[in-house]
C-alpha positions in Angstrom: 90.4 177.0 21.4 87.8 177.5 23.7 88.5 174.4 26.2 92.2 175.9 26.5 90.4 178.8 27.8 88.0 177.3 29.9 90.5 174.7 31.5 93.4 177.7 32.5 90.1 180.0 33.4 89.4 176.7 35.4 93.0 175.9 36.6 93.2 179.9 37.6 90.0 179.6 39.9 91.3 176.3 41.6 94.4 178.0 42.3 92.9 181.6 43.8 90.8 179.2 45.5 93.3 177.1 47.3 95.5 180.3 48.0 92.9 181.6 50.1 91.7 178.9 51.7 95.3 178.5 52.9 95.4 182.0 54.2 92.1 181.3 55.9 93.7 178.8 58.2 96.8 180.0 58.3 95.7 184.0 59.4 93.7 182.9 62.8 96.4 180.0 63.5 98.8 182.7 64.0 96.6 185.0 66.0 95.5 181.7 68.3 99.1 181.3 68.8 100.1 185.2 69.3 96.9 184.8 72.2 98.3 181.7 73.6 101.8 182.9 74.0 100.5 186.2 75.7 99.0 184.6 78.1 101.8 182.4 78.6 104.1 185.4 78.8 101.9 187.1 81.2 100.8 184.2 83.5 104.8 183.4 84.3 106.0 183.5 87.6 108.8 185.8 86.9 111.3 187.2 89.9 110.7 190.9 89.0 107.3 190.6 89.8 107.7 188.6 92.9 106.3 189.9 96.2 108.1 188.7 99.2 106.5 188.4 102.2 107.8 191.8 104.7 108.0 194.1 102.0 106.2 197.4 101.4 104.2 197.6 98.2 
């Protein structure tokens, strides 16, 4: 009775274990990409924010 309780006590801990290490990557991926696609946003060349040359600021 005891190694059913020790091998799900041991099957419960792998599992917890592998569920977090999955957010670990998974949580700063998102916020690397959320950075890299602001900067992208920002960096574009759009029209509306397009001086031409003559014009008052």
């Amino acid at each position: 009775m005891g190694t059913k309780i020790a091998k799900a006590l041991y099957f419960v801990t792998a599992m917890m274990f592998f569920a977090v290490l999955a957010l670990d990557i998974a949580i700063p991926t998102l916020v690397l990409c959320t950075m890299a696609l602001s900067t992208w946003l920002v960096s574009l060349d759009l029209p509306v924010s397009r001086k031409h040359g003559g014009e008052a600021a």
